[in-house]
N, CA, C and O of each residue as an XYZ file, in Angstrom:
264
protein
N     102.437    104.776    113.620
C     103.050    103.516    113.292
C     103.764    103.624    111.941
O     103.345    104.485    111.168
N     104.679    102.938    111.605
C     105.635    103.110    110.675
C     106.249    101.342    110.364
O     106.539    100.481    111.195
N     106.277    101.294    109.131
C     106.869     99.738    108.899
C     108.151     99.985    108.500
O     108.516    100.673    107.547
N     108.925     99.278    109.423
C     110.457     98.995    109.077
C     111.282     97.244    108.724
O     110.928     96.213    109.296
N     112.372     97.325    107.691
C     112.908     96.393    107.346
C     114.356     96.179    108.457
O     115.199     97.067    108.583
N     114.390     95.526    108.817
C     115.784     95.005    109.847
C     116.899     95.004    108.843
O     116.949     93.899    108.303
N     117.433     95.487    108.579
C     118.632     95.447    107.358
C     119.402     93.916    107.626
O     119.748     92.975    106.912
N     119.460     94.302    109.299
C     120.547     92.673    109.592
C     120.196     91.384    109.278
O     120.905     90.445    108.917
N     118.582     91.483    109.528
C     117.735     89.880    109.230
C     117.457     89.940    107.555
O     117.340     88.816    107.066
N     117.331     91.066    106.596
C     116.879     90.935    105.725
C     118.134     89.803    104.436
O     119.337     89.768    104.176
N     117.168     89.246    104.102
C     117.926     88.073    103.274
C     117.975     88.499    101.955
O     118.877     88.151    101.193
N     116.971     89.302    101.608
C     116.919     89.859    100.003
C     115.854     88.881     99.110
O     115.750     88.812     97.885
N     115.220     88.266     99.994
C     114.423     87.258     99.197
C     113.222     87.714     97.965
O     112.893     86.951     97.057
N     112.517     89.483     98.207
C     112.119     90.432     97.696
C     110.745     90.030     97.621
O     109.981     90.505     96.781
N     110.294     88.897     98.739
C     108.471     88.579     99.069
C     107.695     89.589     98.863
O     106.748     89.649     98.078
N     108.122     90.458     99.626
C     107.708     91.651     99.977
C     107.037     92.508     98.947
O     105.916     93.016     98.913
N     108.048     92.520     98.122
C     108.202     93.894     96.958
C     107.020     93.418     95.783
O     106.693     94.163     94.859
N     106.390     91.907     96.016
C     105.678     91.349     95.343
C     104.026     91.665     96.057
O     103.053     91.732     95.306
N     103.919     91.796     97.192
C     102.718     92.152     97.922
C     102.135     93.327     98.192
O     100.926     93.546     98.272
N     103.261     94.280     98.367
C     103.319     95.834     98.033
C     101.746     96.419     97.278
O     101.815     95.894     96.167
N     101.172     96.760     97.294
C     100.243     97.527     96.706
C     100.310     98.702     95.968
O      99.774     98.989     94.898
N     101.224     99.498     96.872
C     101.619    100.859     96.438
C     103.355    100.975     95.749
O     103.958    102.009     95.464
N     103.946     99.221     95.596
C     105.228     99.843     95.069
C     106.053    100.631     96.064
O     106.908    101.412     95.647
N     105.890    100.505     97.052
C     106.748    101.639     98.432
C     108.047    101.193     97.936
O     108.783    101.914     97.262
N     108.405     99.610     98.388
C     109.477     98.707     98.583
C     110.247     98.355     97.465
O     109.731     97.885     96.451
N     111.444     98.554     97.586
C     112.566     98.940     96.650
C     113.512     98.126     97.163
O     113.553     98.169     98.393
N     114.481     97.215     96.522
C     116.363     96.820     97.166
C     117.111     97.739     96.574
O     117.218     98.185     95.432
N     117.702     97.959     97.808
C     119.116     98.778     98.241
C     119.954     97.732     98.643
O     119.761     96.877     99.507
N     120.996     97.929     97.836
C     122.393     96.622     98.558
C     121.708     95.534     99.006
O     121.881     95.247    100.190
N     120.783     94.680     98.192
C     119.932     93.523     98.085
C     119.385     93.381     99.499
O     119.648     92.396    100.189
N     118.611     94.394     99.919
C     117.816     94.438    101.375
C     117.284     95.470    100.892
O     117.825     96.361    100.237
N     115.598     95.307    101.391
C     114.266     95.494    101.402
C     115.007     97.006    102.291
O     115.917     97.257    103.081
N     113.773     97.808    101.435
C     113.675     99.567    101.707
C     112.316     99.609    101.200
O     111.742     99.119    100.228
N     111.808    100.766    102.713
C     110.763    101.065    102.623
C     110.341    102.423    102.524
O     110.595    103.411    103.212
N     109.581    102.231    101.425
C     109.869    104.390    101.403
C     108.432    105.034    102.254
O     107.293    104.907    101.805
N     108.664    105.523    103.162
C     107.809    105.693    104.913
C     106.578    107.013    103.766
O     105.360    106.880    103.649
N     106.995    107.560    103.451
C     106.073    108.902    102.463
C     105.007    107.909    102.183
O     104.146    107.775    103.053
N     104.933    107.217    101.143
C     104.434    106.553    100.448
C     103.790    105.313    100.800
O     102.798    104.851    100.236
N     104.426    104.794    101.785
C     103.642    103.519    102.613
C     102.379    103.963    102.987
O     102.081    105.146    103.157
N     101.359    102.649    103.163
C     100.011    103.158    103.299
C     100.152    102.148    104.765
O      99.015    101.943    105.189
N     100.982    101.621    105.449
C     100.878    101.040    106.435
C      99.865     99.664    106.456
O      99.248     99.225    107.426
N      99.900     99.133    105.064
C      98.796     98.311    105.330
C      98.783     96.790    105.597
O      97.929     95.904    105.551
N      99.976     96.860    105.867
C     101.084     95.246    106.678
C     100.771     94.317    105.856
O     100.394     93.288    106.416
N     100.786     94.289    104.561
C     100.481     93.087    103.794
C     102.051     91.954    103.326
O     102.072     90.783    102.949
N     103.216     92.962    103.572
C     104.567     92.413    103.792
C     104.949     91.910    105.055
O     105.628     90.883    105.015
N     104.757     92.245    105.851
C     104.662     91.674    107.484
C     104.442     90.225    107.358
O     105.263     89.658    108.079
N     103.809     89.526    106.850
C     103.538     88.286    107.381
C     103.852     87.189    106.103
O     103.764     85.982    106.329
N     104.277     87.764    104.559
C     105.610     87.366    103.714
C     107.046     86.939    103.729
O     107.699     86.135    103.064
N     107.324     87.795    104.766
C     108.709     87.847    105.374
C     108.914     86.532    105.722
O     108.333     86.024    106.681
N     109.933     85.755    104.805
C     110.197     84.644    105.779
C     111.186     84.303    107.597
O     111.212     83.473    108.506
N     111.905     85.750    107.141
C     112.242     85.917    108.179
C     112.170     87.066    109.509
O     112.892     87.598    110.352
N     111.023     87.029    109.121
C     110.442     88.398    110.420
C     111.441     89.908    110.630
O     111.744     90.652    111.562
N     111.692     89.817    109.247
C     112.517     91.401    109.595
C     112.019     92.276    108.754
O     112.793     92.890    108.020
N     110.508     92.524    108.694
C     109.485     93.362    108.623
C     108.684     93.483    109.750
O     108.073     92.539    110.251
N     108.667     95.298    110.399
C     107.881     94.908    111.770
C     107.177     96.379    111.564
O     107.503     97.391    110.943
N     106.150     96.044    112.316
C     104.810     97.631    112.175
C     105.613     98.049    114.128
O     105.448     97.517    115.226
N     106.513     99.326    113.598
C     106.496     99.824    115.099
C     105.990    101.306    115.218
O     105.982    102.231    114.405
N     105.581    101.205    116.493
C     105.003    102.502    116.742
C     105.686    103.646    117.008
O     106.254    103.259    118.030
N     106.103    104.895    116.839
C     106.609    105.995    117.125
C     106.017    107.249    118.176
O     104.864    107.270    118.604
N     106.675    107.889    118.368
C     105.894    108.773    119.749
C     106.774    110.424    118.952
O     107.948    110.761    118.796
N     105.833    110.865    118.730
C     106.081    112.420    118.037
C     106.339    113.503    119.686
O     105.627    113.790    120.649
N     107.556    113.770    119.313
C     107.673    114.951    119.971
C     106.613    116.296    119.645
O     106.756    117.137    118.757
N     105.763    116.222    120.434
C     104.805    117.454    120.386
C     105.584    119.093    120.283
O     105.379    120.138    119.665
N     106.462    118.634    121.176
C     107.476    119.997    121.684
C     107.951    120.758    120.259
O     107.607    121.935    120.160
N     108.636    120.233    119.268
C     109.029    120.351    117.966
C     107.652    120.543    116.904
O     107.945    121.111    115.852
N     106.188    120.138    117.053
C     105.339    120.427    116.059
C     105.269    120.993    115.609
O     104.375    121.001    114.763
C-alpha cells in the first residue's frame, strides 16, 4: 500500500503537512507531495483532506522483475 495525493483534486490547503508525523509531505506547485521512501503509511492525512484527494492504494509488485 502506498499513499497518494490526486494532484487534480488537491487545493493546496496543506491539512495534511500539519498531521504528518514523519514530515514526508512537502508542496510542489502548491499541491501536496508525498515522499513514498519515507512515508510510514500511517493514514493520519487521509481523513484531513478536505477534499478526498489523499487515498491509501494498494499496489501489486511484479514478482517477475524482483
Amino acid at each position: 500500500m502506498i499513499i497518494v495525493v490526486d494532484k487534480a483534486e488537491c487545493v493546496g490547503c496543506e491539512e495534511c503537512l500539519h498531521v504528518c508525523p514523519r514530515e514526508t509531505i512537502f508542496m510542489e506547485d502548491e499541491k501536496a507531495e508525498i515522499v513514498q521512501r519515507t512515508c510510514d503509511k500511517c493514514e493520519r492525512c487521509i481523513p484531513v483532506c478536505p477534499v478526498k484527494a489523499i487515498k491509501a492504494v494498494s499496489i501489486q509488485l511484479n514478482e517477475s522483475k524482483i
